[in-house]
Backbone as a ProteinNet text record, in pm:
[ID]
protein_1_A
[PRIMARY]
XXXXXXXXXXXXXXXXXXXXXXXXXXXXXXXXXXXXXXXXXXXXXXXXXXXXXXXXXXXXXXXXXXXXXXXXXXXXXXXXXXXXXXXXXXXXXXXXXXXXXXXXXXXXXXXX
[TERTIARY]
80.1	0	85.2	74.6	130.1	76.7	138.4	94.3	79.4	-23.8	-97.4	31	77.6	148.4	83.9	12.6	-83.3	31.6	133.8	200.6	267.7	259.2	243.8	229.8	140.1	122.5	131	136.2	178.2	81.6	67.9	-38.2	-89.4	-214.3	-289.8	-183	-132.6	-37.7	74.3	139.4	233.5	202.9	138.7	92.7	60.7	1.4	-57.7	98.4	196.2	314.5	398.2	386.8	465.2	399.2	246.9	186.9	190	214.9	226.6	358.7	496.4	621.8	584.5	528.2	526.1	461.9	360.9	291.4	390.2	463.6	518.7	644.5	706.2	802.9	752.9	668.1	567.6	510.9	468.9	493.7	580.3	706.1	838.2	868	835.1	912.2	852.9	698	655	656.6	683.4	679.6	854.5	969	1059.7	1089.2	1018.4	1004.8	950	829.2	784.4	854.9	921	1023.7	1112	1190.5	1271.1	1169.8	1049.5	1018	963.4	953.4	990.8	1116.9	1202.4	1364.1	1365.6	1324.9	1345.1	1282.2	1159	1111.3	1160.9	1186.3	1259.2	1387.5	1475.6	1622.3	1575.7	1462.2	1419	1403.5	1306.1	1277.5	1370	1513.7	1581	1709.1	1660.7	1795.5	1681.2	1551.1	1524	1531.7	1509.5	1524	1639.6	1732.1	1889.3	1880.3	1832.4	1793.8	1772.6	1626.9	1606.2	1638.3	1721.6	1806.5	1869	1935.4	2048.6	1958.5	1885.1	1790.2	1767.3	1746.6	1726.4	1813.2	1965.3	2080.3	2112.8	2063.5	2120.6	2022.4	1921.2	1776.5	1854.4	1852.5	1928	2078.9	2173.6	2282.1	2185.3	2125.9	2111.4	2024.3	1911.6	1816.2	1835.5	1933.6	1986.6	1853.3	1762.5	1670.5	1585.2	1584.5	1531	1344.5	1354.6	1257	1203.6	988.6	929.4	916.7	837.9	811.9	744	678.4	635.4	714.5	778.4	893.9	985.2	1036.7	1101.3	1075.4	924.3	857.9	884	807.1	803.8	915.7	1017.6	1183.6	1248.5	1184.6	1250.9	1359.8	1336.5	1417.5	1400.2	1275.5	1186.8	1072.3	1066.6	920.3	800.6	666.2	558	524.7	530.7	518.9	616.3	740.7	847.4	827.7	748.7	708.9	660.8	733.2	635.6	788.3	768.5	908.7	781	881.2	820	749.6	730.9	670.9	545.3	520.5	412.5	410.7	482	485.8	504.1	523.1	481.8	601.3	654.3	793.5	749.1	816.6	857.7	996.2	1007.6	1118.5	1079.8	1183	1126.1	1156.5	1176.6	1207.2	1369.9	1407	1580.3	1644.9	1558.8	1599.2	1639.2	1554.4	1582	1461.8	1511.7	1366.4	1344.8	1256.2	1231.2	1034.9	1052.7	894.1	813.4	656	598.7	537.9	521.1	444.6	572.5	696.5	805	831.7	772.1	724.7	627.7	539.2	428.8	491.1	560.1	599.2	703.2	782	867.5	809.6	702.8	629.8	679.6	756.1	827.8	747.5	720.9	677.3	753	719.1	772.5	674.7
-118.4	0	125.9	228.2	356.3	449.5	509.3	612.5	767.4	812.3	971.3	1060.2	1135.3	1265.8	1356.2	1435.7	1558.3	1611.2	1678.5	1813.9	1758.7	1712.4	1692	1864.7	1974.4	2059	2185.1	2291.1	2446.5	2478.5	2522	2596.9	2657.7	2747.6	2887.3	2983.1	3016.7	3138.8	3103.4	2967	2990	3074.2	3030.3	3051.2	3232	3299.2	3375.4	3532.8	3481.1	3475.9	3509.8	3421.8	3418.4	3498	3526.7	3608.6	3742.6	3775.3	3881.6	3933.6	3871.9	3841.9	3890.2	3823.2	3838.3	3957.7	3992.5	4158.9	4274.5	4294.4	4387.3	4352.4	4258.1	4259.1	4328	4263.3	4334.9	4509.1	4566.3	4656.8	4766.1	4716.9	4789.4	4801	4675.6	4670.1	4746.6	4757.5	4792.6	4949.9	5046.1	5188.4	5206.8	5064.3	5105.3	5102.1	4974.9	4970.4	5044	5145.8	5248.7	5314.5	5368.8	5480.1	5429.7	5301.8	5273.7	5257.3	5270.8	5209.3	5372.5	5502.7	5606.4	5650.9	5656	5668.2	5597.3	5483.5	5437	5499.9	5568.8	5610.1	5738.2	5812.9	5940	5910.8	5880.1	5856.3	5835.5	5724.7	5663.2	5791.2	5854.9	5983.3	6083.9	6119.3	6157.3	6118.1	5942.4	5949.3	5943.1	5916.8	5944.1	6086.4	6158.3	6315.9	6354.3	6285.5	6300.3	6214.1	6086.5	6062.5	6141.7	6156.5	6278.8	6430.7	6447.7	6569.1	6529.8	6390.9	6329.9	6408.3	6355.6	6300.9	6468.9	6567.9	6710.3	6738.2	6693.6	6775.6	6706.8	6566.5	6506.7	6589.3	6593.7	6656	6801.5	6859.8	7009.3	6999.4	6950.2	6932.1	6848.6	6770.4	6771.4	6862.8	6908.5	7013.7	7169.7	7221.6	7349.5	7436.9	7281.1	7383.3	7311	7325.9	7240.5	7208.8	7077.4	6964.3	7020.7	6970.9	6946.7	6796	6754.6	6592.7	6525.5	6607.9	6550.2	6502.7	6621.9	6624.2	6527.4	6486.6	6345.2	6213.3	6225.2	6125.6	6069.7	6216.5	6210.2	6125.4	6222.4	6197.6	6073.9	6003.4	5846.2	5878.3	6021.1	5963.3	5922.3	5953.3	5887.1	5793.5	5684.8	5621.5	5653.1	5664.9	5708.6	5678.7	5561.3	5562.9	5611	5667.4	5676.6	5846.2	5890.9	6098.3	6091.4	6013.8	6060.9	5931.4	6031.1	5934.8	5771.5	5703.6	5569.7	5621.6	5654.1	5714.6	5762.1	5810.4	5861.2	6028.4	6091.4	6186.6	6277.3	6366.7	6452.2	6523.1	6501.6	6585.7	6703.3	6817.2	6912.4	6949.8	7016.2	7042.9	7228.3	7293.3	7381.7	7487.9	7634.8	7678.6	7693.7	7665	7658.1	7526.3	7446.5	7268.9	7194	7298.8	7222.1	7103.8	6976.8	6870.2	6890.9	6932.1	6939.6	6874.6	6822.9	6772.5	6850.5	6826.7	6941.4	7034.8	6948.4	6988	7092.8	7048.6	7161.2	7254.1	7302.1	7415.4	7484.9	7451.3	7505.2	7552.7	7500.1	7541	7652.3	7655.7	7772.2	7914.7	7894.5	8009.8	8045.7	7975.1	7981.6	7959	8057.9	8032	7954.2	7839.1	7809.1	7745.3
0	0	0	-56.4	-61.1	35.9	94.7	209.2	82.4	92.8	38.3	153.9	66.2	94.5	112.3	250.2	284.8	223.6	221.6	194.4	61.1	-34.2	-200.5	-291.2	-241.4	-310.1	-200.2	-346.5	-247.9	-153.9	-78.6	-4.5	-59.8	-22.2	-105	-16.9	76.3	111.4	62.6	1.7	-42.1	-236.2	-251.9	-400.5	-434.9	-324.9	-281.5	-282.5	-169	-204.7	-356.6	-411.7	-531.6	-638.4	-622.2	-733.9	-691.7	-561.7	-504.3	-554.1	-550.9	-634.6	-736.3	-834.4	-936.5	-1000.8	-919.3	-945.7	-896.5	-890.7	-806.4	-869.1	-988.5	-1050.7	-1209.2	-1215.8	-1346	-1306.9	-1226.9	-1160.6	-1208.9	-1131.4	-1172.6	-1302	-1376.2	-1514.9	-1648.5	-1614	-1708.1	-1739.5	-1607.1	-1656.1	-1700.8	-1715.8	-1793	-1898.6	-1932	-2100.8	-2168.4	-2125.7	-2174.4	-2252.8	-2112	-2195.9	-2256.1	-2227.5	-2352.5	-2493.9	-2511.8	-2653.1	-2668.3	-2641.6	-2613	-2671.8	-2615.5	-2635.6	-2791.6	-2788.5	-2890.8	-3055.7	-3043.8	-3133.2	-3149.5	-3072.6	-3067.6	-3164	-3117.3	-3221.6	-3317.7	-3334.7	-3502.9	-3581.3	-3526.8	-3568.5	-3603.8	-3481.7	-3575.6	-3636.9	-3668.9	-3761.1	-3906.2	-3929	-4030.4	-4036.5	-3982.5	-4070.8	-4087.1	-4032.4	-4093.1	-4250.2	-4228.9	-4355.9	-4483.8	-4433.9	-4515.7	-4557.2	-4493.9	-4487.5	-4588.7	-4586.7	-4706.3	-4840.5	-4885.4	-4952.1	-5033.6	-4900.3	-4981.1	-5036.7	-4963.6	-5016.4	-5161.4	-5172.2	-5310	-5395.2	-5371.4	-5509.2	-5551.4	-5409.2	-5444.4	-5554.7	-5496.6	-5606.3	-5764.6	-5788.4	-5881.6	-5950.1	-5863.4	-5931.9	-5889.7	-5863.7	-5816	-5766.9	-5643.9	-5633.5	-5480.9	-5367.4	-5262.1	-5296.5	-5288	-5299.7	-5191.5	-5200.2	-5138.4	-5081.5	-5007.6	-5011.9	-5131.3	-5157.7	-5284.6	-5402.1	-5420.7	-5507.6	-5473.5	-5345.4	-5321.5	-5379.7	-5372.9	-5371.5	-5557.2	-5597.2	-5732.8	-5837.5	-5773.8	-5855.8	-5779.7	-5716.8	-5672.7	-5534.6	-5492	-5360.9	-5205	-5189.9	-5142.4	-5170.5	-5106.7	-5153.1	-5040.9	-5119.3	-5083.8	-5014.5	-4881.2	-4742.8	-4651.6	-4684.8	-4657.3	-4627.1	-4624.3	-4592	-4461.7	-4348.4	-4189.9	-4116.8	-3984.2	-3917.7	-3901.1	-3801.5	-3802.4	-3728.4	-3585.6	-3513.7	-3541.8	-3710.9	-3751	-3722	-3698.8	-3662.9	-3808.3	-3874.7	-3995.9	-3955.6	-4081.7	-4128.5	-4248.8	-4222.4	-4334.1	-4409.6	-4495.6	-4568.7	-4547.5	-4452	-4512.8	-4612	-4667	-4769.8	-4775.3	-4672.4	-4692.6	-4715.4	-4693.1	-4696.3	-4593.9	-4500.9	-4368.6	-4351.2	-4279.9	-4226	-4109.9	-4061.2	-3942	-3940.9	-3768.4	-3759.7	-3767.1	-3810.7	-3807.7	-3710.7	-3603.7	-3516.8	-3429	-3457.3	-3392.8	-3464.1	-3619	-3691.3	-3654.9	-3588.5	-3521.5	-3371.4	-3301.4	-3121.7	-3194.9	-3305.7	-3293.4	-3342.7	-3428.1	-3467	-3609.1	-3672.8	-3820.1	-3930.4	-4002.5	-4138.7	-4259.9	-4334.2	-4385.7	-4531.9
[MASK]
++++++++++++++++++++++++++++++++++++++++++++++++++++++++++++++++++++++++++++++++++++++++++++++++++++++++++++++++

C-alpha cells in the first residue's frame, strides 16, 4: 500500500506569495520599457530626418533647387510611405531645406 502525501502541493499562502512576487516585478518593469520604446522612437525619428536631410541635399545638387516631399517622392528619392518618421509623426522640408517635424514648426512660430 502507498501512504498519500498531505504536503504533495503548495499551499494557497504559499501561491498567494509568489503572485504577489510576481505583481510587483511586473509593476516595476513595465513603466521602464515604456520609456525605452519612447527613447526608442525618438532617435528613429531623428535618424530618419537626418535621412532625409540626405535626400534634400542630393535633389538640391542635382536640381539646383530644394525639394518638397512631394517632389522626393516624385523623382525616386523617397518612396511614398516613406514621408512621416516611423513614429508617424509629420515631417517638413522647409524653404531653406531644412527637415524638421511638423508639429516643432508650429511650437517655434516659423513660417515656412
Amino acid at each position: 500500500m502507498k501512504r498519500i502525501n498531505e504536503q504533495a502541493g503548495f499551499t494557497l499562502i504559499e501561491m498567494l506569495i509568489v503572485l504577489l512576487i510576481i505583481s510587483i516585478l511586473i509593476l516595476i518593469t513595465i513603466p521602464n520599457v515604456t520609456k525605452h520604446f519612447a527613447t526608442i522612437d525618438e532617435k528613429g525619428c531623428k535618424a530618419y530626418i537626418s535621412m532625409v536631410q540626405g535626400q534634400v541635399e542630393a535633389y538640391r545638387v542635382d536640381f539646383m533647387t530644394y525639394p518638397t516631399l512631394d517632389d522626393l517622392v516624385v523623382k525616386g528619392y523617397l518612396k511614398e510611405h516613406e514621408t512621416t518618421c516611423p513614429n508617424k509623426a509629420e515631417i517638413v522640408i522647409t524653404n531653406e531645406g531644412e527637415v524638421r517635424l511638423a508639429n516643432a514648426d508650429l511650437e517655434t512660430g516659423s513660417n515656412s
